[in-house]
Wavefront OBJ file of the C-alpha trace (Angstrom):
o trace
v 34.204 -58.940 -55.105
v 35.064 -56.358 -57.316
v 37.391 -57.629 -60.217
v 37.702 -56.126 -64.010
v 38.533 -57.036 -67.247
v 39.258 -54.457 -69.590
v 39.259 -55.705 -73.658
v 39.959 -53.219 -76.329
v 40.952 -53.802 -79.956
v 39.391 -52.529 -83.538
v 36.282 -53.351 -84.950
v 35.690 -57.506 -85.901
v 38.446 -58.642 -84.252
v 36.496 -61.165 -81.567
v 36.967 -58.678 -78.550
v 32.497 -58.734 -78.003
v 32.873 -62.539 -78.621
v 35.673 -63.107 -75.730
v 33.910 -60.166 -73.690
v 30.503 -62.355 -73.749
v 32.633 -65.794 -73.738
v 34.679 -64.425 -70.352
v 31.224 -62.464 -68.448
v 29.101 -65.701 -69.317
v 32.475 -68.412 -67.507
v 33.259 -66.198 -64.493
v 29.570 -65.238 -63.964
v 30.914 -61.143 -64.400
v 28.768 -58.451 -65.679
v 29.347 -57.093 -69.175
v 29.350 -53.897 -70.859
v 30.038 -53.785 -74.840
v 30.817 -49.850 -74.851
v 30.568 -49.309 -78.470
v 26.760 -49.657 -77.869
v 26.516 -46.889 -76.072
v 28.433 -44.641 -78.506
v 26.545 -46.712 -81.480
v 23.380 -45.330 -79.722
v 24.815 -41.661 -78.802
v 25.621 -41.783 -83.286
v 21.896 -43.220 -83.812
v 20.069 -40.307 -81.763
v 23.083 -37.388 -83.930
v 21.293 -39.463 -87.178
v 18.092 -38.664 -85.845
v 18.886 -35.042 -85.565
v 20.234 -34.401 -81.951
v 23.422 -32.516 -81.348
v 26.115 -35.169 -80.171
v 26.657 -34.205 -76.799
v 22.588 -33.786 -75.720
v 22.452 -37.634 -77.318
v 25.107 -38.623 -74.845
v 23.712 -37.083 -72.087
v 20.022 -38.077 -72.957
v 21.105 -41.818 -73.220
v 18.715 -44.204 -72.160
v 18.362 -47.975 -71.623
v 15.637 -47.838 -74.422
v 18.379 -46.562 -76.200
v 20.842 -49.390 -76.053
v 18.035 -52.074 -76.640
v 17.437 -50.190 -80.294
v 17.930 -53.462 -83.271
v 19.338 -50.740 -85.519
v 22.619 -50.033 -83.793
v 25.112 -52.715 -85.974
v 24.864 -50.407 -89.428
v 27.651 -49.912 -91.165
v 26.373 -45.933 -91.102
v 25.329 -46.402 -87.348
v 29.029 -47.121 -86.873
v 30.603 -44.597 -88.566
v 28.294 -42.294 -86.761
v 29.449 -43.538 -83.416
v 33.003 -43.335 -84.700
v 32.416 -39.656 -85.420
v 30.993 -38.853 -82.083
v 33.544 -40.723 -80.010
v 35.997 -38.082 -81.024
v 34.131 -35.259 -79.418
v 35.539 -34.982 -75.963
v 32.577 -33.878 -74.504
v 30.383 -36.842 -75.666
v 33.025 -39.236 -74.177
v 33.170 -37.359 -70.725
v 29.915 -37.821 -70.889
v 29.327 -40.902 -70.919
v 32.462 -41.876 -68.654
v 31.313 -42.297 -65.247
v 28.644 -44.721 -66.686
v 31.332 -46.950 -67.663
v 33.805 -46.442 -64.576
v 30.790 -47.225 -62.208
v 30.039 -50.461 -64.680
v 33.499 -51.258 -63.960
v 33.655 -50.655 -60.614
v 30.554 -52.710 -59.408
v 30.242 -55.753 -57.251
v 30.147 -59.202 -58.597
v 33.119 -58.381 -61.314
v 32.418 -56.771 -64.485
v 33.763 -57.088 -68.268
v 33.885 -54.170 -69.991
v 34.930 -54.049 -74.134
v 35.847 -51.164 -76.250
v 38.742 -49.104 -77.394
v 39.983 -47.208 -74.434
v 38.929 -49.567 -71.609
v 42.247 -50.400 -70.669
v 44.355 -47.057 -70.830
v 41.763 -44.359 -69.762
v 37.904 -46.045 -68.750
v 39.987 -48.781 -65.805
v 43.509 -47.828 -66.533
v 43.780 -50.678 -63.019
v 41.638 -52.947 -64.684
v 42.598 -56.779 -62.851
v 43.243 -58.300 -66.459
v 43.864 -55.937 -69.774
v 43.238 -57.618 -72.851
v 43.911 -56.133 -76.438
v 42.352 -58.335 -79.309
v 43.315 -57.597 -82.893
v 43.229 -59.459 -86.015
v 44.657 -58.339 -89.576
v 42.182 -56.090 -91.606
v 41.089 -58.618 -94.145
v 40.472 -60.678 -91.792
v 38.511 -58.224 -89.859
v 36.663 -57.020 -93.102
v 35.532 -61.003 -93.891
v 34.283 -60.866 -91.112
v 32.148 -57.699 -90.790
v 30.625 -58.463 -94.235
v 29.517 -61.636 -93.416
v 27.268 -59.458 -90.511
v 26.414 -56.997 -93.015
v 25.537 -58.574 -96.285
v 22.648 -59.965 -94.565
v 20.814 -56.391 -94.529
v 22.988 -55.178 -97.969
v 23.420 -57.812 -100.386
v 25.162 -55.118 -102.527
v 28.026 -54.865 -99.662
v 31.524 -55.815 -100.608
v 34.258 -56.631 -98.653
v 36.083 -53.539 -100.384
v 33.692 -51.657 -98.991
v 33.793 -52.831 -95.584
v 37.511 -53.491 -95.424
v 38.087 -49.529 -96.782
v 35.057 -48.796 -94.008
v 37.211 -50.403 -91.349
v 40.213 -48.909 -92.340
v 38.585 -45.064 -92.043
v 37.375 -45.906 -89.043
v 40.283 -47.368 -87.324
v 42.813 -44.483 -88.144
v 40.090 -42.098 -87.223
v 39.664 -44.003 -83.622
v 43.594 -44.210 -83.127
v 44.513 -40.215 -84.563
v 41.682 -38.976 -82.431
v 43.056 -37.008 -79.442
v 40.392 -37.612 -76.801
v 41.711 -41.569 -75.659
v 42.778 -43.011 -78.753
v 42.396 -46.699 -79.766
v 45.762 -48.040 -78.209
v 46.567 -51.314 -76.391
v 47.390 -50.641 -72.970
v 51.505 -51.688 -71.937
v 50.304 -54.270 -69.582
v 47.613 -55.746 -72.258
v 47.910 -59.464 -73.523
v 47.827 -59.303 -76.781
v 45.174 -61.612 -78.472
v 45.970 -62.040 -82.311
v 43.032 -63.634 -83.921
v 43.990 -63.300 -87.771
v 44.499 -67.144 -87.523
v 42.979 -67.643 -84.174
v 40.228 -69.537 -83.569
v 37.485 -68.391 -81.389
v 37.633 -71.364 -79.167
v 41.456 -71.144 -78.278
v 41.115 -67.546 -78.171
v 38.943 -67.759 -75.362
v 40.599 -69.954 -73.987
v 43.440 -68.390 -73.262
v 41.494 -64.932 -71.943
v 40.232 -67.761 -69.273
v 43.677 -68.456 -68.668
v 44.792 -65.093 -68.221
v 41.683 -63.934 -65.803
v 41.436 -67.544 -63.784
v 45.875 -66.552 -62.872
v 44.543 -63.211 -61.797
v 41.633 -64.102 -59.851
v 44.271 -66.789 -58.217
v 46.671 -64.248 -57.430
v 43.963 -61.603 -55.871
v 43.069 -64.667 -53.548
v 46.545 -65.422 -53.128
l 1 2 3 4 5 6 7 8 9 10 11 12 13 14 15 16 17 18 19 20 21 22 23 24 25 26 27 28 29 30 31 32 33 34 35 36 37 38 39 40 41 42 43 44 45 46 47 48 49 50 51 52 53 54 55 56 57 58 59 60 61 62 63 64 65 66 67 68 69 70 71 72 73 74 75 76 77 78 79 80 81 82 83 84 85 86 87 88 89 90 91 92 93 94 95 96 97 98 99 100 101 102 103 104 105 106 107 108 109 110 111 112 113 114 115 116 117 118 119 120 121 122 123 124 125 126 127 128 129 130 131 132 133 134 135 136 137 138 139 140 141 142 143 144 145 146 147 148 149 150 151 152 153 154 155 156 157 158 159 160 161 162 163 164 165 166 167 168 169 170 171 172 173 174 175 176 177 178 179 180 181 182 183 184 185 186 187 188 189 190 191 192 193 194 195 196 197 198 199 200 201 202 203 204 205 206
């Protein structure tokens, strides 16, 4: 069976929680895709040119424990708006998406350019304080000094940077559900992204 689920929405929002939530219920491979741009940004911090890090990439790469940084991320932010970095790491993700057993794949562009047919199109978004509370409560762990100014003016860089950019900007798709988490919780957010993929999977046997 080959079956897709394409989540995309800003940074903090819950779309890596749902992503996991949905892979782990349905028994579907998952791909968080900000990982592999977090990675392309970590080997650019290192010293590589941004496109040789994206075409380097290996699975060493990905298992890295220094890829949730508040500079890691800002460095992946930066090199997802080369073009050439994102072609280049394109096919990885369309084959991910593409492969048997179904596969979930999260991001910012999964639904309108990485599986434009994805099965199910989810776009997860939550306001930015919200988003920012939560990010610092990841982040304050390594930086005690970290406040949520900081993080919520972080966020806010990064997300007009990742919707202005011209190579796939974040967008939700027209056929996404949109998943408002602001005041959702995590539980009844997942819950309906069950929903919406079980109806699908119905239909497809249908």
């Amino acid at each position: 069976m080959i079956f897709t689920v394409a989540i995309d929405g800003p940074a903090a929002a819950g779309k890596g929680t749902i992503a996991k939530a949905l892979a782990a219920h349905f028994g579907f491979a998952h791909l968080d895709t900000g990982l592999l741009y977090r990675a392309t940004g970590r080997r650019v911090m290192d010293g590589e040119a941004p496109v040789a890090a994206a075409e380097n990439l290996a699975a060493d790469d990905l298992a890295r424990t220094d890829l949730r940084t508040g500079d890691v991320g800002k460095a992946a932010s930066e090199v997802a708006a080369v073009p050439e970095v994102r072609a280049a790491l394109l096919q990885f993700q369309k084959a991910f998406a593409r492969r048997e057993g179904g596969a979930v794949l999260d991001g910012r562009d999964i639904g309108t350019v990485i599986c434009p047919k994805a099965e199910v199109k989810l776009f997860v978004t939550a306001s930015d304080e919200r988003r920012a509370q939560r990010r610092h409560r990841e982040l304050v762990q390594a930086d005690p000094s970290l406040t949520v100014d900081q993080v919520l003016a972080d966020l806010k860089e990064r997300d007009a940077r990742d919707a202005a950019r011209d190579a796939a900007p974040m967008k939700a798709a027209d056929d996404a559900l949109l998943l408002d988490t602001t005041d959702l919780a995590i539980d009844a957010a997942v819950a309906q992204a069950v929903e919406a993929v079980g109806k699908a999977l119905e239909q497809g046997r249908g």
